[in-house]
Backbone as a chain_set.jsonl record, in Angstrom:
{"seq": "XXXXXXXXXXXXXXXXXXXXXXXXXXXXXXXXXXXXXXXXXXXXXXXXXXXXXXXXXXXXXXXXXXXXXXXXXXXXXXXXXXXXXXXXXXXXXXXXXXXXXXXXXX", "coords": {"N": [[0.81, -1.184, 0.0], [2.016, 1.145, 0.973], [4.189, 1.256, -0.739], [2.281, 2.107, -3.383], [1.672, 4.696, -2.966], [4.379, 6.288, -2.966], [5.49, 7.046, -0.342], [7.621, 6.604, 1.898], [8.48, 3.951, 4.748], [9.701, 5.558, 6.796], [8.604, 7.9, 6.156], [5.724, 7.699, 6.748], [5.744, 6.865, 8.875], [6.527, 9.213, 10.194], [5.105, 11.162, 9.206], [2.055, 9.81, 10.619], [2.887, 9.69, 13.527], [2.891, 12.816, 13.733], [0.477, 13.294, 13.207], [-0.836, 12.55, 14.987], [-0.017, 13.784, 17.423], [-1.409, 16.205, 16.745], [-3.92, 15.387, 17.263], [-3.907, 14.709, 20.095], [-5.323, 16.038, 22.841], [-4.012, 18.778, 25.461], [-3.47, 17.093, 28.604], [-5.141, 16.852, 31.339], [-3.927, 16.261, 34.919], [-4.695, 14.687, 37.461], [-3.383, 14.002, 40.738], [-1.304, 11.883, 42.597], [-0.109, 11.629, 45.745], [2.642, 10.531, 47.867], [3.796, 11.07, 51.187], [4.037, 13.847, 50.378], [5.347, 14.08, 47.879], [4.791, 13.792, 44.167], [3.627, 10.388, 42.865], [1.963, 9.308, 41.103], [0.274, 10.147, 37.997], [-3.115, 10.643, 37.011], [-4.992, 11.194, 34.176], [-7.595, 13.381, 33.596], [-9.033, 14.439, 31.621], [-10.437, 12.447, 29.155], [-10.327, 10.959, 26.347], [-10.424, 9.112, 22.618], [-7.752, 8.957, 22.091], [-6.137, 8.952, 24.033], [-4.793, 7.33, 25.57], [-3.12, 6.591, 23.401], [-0.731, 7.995, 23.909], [1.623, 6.752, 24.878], [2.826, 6.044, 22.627], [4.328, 8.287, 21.835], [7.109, 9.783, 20.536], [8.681, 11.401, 22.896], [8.075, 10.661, 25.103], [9.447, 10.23, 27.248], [10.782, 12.631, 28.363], [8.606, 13.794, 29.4], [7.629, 13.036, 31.786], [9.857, 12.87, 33.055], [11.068, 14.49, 34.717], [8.945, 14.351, 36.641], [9.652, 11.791, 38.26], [11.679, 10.82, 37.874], [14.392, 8.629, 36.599], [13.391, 6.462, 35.849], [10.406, 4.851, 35.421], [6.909, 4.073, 35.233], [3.702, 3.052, 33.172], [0.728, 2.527, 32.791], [-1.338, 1.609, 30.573], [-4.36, 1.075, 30.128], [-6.823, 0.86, 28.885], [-7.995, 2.133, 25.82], [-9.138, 4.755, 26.574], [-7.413, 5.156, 28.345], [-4.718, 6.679, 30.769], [-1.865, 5.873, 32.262], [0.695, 7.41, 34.158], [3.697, 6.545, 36.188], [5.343, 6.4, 39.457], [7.753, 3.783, 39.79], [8.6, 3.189, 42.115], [7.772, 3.546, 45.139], [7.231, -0.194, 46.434], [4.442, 0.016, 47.361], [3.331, 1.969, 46.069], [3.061, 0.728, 43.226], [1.123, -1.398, 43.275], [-0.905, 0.116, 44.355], [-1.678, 1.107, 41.894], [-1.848, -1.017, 40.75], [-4.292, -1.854, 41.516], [-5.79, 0.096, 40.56], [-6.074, -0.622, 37.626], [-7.308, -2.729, 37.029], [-9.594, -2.092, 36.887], [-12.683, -1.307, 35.515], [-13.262, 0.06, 32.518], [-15.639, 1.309, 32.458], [-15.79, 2.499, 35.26], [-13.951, 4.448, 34.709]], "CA": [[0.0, 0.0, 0.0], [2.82, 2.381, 1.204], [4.739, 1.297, -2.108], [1.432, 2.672, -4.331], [1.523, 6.242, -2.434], [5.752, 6.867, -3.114], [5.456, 7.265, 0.899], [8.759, 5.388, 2.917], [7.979, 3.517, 6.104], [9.617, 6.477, 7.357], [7.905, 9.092, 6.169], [4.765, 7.171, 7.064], [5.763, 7.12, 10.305], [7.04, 10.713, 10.763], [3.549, 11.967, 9.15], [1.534, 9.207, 11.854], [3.537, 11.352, 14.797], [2.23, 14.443, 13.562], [-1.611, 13.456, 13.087], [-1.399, 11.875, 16.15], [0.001, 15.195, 17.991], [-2.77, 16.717, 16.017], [-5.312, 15.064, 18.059], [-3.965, 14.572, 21.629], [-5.507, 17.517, 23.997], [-3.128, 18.735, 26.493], [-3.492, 16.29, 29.297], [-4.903, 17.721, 32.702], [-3.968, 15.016, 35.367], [-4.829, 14.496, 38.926], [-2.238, 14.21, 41.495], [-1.616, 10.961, 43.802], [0.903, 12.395, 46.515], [2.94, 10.202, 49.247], [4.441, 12.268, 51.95], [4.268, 15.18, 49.346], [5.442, 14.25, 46.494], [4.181, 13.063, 43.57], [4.383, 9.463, 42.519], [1.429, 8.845, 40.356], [-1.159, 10.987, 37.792], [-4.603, 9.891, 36.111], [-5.673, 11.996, 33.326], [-8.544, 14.149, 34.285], [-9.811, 13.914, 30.874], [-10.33, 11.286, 28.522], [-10.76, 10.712, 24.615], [-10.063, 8.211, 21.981], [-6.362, 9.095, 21.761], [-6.013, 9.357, 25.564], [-3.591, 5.878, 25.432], [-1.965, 6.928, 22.297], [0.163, 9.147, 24.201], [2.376, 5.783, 24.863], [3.406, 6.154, 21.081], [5.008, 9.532, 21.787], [8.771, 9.768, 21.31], [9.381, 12.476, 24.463], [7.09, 10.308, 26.483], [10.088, 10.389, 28.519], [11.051, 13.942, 29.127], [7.424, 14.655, 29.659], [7.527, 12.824, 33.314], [11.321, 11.732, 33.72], [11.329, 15.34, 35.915], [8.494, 13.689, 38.175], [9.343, 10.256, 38.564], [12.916, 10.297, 38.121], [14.267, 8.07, 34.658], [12.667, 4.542, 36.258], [9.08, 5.047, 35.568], [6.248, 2.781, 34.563], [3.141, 3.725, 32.21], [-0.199, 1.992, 32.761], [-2.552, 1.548, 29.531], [-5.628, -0.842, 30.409], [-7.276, 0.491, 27.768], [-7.658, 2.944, 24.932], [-8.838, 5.906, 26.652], [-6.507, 5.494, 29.814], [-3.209, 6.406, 30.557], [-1.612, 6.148, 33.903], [2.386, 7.599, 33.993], [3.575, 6.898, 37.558], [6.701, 6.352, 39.431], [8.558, 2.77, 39.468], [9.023, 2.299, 43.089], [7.876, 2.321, 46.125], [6.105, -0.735, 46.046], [3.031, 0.675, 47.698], [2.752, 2.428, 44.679], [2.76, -0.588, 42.317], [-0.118, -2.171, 44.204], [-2.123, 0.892, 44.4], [-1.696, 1.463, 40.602], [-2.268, -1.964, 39.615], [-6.006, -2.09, 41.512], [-6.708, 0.856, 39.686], [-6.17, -0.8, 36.331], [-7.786, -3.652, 36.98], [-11.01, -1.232, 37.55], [-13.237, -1.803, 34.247], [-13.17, 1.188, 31.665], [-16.822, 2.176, 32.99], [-15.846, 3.095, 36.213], [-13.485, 6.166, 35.133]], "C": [[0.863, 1.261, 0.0], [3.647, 2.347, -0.466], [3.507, 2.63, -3.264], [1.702, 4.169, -4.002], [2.77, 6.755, -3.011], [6.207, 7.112, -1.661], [6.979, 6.31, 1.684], [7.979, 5.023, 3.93], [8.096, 5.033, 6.963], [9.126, 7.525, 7.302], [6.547, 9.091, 6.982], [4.714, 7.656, 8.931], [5.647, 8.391, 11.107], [5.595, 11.838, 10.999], [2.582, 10.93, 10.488], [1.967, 9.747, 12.927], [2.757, 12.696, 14.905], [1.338, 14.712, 13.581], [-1.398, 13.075, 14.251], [-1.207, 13.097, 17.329], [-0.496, 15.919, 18.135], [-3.681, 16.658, 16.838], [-5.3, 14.802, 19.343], [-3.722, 16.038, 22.25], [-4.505, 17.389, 25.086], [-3.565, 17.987, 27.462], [-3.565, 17.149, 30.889], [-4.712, 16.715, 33.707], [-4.312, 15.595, 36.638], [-3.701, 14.252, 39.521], [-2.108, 12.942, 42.297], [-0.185, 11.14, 43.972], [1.385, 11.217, 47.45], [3.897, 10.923, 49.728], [4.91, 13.398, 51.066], [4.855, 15.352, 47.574], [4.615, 13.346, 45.568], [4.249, 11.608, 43.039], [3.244, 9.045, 41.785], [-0.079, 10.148, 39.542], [-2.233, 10.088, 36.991], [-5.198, 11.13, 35.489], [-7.22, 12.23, 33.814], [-9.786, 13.656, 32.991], [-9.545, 12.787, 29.504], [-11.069, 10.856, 27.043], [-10.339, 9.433, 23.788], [-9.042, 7.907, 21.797], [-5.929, 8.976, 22.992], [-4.751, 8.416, 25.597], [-2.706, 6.026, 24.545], [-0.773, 7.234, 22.886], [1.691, 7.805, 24.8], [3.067, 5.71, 23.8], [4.66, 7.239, 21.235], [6.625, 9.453, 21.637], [9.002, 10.435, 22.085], [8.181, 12.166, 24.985], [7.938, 10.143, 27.504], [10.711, 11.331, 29.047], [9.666, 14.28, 29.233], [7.082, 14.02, 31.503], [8.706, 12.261, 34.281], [11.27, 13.26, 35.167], [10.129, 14.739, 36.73], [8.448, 12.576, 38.562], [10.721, 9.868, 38.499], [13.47, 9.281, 36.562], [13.99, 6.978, 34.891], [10.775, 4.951, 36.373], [8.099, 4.23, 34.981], [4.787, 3.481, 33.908], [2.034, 2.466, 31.839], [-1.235, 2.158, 31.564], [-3.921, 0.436, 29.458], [-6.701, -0.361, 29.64], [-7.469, 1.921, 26.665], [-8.281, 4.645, 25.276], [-8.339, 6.332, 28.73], [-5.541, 5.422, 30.033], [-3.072, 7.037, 32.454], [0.248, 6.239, 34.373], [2.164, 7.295, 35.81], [4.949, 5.834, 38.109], [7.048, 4.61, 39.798], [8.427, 2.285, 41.241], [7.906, 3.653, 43.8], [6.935, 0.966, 45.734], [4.51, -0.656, 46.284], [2.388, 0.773, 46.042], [2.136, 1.874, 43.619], [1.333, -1.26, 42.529], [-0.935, -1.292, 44.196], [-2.213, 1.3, 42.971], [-2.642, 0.083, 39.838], [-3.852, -2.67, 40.232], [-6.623, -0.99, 40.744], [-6.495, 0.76, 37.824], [-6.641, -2.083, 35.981], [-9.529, -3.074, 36.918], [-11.38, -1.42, 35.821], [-13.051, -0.208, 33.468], [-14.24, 2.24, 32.535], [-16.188, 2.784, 33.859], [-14.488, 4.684, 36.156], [-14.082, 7.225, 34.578]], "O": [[0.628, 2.237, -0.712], [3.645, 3.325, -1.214], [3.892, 3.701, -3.733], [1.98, 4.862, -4.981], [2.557, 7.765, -3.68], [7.397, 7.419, -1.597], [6.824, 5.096, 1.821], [6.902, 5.582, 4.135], [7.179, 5.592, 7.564], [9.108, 8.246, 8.299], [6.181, 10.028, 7.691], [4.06, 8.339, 9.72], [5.039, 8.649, 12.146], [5.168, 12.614, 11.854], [2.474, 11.616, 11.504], [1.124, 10.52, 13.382], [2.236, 13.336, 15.818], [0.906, 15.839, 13.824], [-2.352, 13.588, 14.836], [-2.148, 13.345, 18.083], [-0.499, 16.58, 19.173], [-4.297, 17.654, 17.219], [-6.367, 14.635, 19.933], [-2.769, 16.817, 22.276], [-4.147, 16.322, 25.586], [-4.771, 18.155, 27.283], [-2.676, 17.777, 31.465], [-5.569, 15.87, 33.448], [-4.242, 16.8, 36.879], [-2.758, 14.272, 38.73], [-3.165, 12.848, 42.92], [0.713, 10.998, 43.143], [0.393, 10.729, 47.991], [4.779, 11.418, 49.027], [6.074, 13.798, 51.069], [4.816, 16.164, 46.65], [3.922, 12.404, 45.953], [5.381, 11.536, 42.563], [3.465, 7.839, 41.676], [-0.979, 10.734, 40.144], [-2.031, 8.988, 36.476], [-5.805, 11.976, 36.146], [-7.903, 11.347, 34.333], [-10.813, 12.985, 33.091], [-8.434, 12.486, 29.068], [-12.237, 10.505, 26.877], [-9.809, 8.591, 24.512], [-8.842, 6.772, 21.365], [-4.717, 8.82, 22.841], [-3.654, 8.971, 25.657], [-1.545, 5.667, 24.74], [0.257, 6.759, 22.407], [2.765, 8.335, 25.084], [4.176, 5.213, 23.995], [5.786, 7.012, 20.794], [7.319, 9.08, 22.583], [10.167, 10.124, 22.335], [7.325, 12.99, 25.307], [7.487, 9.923, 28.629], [11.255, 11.149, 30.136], [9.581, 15.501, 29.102], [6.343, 14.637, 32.27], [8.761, 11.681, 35.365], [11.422, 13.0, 36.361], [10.534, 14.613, 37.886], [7.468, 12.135, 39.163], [11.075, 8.78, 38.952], [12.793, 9.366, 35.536], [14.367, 6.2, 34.015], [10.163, 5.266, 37.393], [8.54, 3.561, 34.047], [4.738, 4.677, 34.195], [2.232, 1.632, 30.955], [-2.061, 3.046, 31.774], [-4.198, -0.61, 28.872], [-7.673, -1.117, 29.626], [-6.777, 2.858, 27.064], [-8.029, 5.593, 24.532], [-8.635, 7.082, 29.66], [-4.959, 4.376, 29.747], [-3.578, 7.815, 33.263], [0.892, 5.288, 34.816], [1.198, 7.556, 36.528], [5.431, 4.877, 37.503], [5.985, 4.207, 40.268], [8.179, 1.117, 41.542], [7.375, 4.517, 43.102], [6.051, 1.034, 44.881], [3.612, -1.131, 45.59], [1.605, 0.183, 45.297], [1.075, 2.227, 43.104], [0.618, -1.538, 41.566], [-2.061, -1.751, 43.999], [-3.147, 2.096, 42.874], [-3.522, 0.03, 38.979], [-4.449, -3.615, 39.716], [-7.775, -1.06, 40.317], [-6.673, 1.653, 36.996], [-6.471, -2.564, 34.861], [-10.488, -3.845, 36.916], [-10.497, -1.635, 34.991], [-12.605, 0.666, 34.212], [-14.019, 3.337, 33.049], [-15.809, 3.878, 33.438], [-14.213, 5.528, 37.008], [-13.736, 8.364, 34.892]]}, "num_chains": 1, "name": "protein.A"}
């Protein structure tokens, strides 16, 4: 198909980046704090692209300043994204009941 167009993989790709940039709204998140800092957010709001944002190439300067460069990046389903920090294990455990939670309930 990409052959018929004159398109490279890479171009393909470069333009897919750019629509997809296109369509993801800035991201307002919620906050989940232990002893003050932050170690986990949940997008406030939520669209069809909401999960995309896993695609991103600077999906890792967009939360390495709050999480440090060990961070983990919950997608349970296509309009939920859950950046949030690597350790403690608390954290892990309280992340991974809230992605077990069905789509409905966010």
């Amino acid at each position: 198909m990409l052959r018929d167009t004159g398109i490279s993989p890479g171009e393909a790709h470069t333009i897919a980046l750019s629509n997809l940039a296109k369509q993801l709204i800035p991201s307002i998140f919620s906050t989940q704090k232990i002893d003050g800092k932050i170690v986990a957010l949940q997008s406030t709001v939520s669209t069809a692209y909401t999960a995309s944002r896993i695609l991103m190439p600077d999906l890792h300067e967009q939360f390495v300043g709050l999480f440090g460069s060990s961070f983990l990046v919950a997608v349970p389903g296509r309009d939920s994204f859950f950046p949030f920090a690597a350790h403690p294990k608390h954290i892990i455990d309280y992340m991974s009941g809230v992605v077990k939670k069905p789509p409905s309930a966010f």
